[in-house]
DRENPA-3360 file (N, C-alpha, C; in nm, 2 decimals, always signed):
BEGIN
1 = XXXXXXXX = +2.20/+2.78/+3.28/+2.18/+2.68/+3.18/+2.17/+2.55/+3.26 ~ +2.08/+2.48/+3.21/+2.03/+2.38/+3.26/+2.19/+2.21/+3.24 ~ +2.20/+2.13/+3.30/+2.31/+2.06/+3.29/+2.25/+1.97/+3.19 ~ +2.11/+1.91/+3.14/+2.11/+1.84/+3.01/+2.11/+1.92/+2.92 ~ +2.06/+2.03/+2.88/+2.09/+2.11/+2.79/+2.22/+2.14/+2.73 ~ +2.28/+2.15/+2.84/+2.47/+2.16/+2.80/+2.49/+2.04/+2.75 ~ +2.48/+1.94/+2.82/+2.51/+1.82/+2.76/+2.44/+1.80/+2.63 ~ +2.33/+1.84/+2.54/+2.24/+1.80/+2.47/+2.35/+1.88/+2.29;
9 = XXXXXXXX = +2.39/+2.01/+2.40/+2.47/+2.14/+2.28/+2.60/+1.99/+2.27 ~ +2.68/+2.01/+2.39/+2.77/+1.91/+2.33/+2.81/+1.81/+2.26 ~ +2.67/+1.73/+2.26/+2.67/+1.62/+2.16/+2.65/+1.66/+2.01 ~ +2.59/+1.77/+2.04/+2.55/+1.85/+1.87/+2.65/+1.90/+1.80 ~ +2.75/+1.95/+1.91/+2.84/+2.02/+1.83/+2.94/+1.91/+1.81 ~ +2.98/+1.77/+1.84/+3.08/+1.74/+1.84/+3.03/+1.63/+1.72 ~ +2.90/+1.70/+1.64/+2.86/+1.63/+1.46/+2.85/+1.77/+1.37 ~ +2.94/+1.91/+1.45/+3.01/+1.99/+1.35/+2.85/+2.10/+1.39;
17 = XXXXXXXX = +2.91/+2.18/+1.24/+2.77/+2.31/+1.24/+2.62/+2.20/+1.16 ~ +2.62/+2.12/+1.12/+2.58/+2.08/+1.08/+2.44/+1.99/+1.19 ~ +2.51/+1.95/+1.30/+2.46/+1.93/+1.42/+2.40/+2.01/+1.53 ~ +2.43/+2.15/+1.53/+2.39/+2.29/+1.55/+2.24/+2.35/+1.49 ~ +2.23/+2.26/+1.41/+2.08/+2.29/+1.33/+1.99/+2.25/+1.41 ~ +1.87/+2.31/+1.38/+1.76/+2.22/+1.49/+1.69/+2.09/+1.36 ~ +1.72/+1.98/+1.45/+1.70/+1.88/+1.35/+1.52/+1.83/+1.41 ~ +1.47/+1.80/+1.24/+1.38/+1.70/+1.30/+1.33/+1.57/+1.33;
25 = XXXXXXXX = +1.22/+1.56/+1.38/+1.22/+1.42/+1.46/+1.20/+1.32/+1.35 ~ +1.21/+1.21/+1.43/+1.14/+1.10/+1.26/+1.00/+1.10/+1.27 ~ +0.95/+1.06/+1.14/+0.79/+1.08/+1.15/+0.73/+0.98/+1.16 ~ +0.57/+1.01/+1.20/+0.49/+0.93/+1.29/+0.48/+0.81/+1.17 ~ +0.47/+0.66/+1.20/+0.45/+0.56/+1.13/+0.28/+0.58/+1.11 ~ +0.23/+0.51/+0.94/+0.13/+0.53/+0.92/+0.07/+0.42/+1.01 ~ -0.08/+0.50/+0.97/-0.18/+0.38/+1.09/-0.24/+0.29/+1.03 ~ -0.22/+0.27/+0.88/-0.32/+0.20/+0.80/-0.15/+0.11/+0.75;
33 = XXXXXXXX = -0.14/-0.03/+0.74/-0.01/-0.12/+0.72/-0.05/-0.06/+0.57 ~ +0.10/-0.12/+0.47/+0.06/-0.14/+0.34/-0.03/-0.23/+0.22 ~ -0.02/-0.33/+0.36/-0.09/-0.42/+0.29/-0.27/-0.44/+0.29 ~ -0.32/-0.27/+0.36/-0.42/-0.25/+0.37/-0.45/-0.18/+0.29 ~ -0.36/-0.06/+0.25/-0.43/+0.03/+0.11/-0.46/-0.04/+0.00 ~ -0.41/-0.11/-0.06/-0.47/-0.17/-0.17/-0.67/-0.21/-0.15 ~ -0.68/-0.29/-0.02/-0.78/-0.31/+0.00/-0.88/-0.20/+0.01 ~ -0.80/-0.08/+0.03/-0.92/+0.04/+0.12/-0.95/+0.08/-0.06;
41 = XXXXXXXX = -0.81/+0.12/-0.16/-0.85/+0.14/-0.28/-0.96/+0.06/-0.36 ~ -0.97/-0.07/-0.33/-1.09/-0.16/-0.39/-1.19/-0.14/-0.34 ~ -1.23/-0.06/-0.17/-1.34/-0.03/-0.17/-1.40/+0.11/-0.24 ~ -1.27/+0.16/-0.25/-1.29/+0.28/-0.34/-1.35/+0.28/-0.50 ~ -1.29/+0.19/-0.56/-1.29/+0.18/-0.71/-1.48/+0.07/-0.72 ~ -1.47/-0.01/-0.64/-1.60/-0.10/-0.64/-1.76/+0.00/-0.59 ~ -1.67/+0.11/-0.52/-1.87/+0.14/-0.40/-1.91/+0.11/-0.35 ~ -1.98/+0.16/-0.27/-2.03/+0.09/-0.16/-2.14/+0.02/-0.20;
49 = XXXXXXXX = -2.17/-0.07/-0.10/-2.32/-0.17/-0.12/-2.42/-0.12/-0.04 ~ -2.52/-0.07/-0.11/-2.61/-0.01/-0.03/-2.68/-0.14/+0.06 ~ -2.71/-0.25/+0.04/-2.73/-0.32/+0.17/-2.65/-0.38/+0.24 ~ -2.54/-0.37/+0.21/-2.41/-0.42/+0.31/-2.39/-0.32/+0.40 ~ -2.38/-0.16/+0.31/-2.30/-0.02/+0.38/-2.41/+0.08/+0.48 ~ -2.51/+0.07/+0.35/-2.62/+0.13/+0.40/-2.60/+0.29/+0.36 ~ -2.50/+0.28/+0.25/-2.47/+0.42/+0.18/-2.47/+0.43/+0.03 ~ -2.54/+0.49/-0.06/-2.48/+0.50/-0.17/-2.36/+0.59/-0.26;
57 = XXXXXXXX = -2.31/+0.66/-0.19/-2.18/+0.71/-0.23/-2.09/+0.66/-0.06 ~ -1.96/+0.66/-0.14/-1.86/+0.68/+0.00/-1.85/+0.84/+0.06 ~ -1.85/+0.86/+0.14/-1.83/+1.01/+0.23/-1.72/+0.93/+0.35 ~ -1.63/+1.06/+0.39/-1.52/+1.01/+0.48/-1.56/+0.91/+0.61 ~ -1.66/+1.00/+0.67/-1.76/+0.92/+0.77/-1.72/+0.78/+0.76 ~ -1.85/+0.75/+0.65/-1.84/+0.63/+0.61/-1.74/+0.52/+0.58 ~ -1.61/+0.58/+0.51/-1.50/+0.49/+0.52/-1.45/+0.50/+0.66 ~ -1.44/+0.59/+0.77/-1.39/+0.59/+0.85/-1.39/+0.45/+0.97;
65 = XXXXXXXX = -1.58/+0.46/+0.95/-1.65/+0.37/+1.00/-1.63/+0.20/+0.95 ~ -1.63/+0.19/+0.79/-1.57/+0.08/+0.74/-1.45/+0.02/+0.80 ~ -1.33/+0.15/+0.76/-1.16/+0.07/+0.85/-1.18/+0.04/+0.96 ~ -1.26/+0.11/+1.06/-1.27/+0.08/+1.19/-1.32/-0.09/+1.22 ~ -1.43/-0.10/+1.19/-1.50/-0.23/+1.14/-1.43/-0.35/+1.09 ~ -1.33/-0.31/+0.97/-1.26/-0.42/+0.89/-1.11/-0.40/+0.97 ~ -1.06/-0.29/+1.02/-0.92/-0.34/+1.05/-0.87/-0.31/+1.19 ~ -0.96/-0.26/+1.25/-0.99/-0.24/+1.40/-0.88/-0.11/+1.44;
73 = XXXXXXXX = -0.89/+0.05/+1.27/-0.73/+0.13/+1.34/-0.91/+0.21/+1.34 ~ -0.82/+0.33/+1.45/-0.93/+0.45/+1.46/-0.86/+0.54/+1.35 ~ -0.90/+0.62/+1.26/-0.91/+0.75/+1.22/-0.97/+0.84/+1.24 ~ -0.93/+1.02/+1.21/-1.02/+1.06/+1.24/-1.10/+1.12/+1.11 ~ -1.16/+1.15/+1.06/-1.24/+1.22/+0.97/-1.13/+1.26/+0.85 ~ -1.07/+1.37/+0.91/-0.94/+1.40/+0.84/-0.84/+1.37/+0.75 ~ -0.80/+1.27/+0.89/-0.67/+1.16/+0.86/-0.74/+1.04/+0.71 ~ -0.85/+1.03/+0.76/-0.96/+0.95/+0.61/-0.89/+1.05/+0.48;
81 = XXXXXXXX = -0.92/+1.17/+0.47/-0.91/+1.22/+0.38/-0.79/+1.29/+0.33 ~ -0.71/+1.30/+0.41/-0.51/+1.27/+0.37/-0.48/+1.16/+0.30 ~ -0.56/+1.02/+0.39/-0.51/+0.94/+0.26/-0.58/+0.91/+0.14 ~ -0.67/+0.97/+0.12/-0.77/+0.96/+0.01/-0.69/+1.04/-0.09 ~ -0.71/+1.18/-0.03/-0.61/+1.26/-0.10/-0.43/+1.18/-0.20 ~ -0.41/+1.13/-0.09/-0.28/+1.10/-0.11/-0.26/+0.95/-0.21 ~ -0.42/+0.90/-0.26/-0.41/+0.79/-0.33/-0.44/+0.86/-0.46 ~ -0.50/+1.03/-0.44/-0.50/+1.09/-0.56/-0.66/+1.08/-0.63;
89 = XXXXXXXX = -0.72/+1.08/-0.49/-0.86/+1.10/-0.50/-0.89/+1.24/-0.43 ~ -0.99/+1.33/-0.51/-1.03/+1.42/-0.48/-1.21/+1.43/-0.48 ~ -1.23/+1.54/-0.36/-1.39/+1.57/-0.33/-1.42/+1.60/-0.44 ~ -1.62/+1.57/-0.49/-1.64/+1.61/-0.60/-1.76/+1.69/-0.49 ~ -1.75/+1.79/-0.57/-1.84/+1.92/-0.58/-1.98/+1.84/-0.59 ~ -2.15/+1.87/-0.51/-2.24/+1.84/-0.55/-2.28/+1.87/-0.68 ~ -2.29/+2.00/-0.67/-2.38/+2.09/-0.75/-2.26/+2.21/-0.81 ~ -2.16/+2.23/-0.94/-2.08/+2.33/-1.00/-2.14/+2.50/-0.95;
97 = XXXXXXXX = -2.10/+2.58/-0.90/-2.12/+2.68/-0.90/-2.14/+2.83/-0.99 ~ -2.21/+2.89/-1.05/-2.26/+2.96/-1.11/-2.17/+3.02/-1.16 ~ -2.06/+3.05/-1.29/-1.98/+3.17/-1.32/-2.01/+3.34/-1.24 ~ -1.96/+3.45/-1.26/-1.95/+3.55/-1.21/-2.06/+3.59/-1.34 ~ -2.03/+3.55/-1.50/-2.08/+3.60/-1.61/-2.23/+3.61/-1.58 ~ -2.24/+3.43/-1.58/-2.41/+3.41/-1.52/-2.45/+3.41/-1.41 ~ -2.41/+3.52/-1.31/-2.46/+3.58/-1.26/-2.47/+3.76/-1.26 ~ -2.40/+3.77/-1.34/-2.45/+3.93/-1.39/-2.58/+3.93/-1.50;
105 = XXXXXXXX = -2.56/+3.83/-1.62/-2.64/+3.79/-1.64/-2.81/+3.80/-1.59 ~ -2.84/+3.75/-1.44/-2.98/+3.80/-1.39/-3.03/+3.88/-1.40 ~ -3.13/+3.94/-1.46/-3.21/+4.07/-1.43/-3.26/+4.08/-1.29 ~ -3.37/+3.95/-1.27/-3.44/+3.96/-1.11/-3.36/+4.00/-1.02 ~ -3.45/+4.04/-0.93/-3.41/+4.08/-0.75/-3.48/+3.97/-0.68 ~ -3.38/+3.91/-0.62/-3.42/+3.84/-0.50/-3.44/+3.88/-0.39 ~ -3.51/+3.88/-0.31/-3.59/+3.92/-0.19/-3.57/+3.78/-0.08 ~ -3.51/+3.77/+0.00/-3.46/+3.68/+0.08/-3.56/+3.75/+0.23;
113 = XXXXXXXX = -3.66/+3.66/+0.28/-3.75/+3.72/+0.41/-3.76/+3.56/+0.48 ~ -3.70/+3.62/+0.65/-3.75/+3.53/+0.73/-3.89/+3.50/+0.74 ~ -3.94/+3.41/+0.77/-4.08/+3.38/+0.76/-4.16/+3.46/+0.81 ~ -4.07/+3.45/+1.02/-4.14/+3.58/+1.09/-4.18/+3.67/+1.11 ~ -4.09/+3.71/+0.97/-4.14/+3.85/+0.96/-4.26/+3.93/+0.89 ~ -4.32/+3.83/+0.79/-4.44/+3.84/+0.72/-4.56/+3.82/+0.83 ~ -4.64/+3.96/+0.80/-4.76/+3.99/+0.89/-4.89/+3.89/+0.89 ~ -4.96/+3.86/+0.91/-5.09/+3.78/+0.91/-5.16/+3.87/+0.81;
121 = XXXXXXXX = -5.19/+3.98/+0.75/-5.17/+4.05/+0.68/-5.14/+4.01/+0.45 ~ -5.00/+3.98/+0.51/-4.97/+3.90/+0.43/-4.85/+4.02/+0.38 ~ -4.82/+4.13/+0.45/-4.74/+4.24/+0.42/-4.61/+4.21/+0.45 ~ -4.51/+4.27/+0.49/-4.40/+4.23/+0.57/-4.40/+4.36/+0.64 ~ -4.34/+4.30/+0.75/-4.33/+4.40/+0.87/-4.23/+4.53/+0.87 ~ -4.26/+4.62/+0.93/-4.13/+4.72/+0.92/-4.18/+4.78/+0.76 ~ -4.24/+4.79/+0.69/-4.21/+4.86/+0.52/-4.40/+4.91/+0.53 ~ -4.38/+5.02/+0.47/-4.50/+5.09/+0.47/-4.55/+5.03/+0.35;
129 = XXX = -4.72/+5.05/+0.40/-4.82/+4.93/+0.30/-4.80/+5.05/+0.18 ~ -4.84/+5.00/+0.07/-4.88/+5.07/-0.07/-5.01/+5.12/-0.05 ~ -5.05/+5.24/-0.05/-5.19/+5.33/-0.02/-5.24/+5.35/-0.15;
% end
């Protein structure tokens, strides 16, 4: 056993079983002050300016690029959307996805073909012509 390690038990135990736990560290201070969310929320709630932003919706990117710009912290893509998240803003979906119903619903068959594979012809390759 290593001599700071002993010394490290020592100090733990002599704050009981309670100090014996594996304790955690303190956590990382945010990167954005407080007195900056408010501001990041009004670019939220306003939109962007398409000739100022050169965007018409916000995407994380975009804000990422803004804070950087306006308050000189880096974020990364992610960390954008923790705190987005965490102001109680969520992704919206482009396009809602199809129920399971309406899709049994279909009769058609879809036929999905790489382009390459269609002959000069006009047949597709690999499948015997119709005689």
């Amino acid at each position: 056993m290593d001599r700071q390690t002993l010394r490290d038990w020592v100090h733990r135990n002599a704050e009981g079983l309670a100090g014996l736990s594996n304790q955690r560290g303190a956590p990382r201070p945010r990167r954005l002050d407080p007195g900056q969310v408010p501001e990041l929320m009004a670019w939220l709630e306003a939109g962007p300016d398409p000739a100022v932003d050169g965007v018409v919706r916000w995407r994380r990117q975009d804000l990422q690029r803004r804070i950087t710009d306006r308050f000189g912290v880096e974020l990364h893509e992610r960390t954008v959307g923790k705190y987005l998240a965490a102001l109680g803003y969520r992704r919206l979906s482009v396009r809602p996805r199809c129920s399971i119903n309406c899709r049994s619903e279909r009769t058609e068959k879809r036929i999905w073909i790489r382009p390459a594979r269609i002959s000069r012809s006009g047949g597709i390759e690999g499948r015997p012509s119709a005689a």
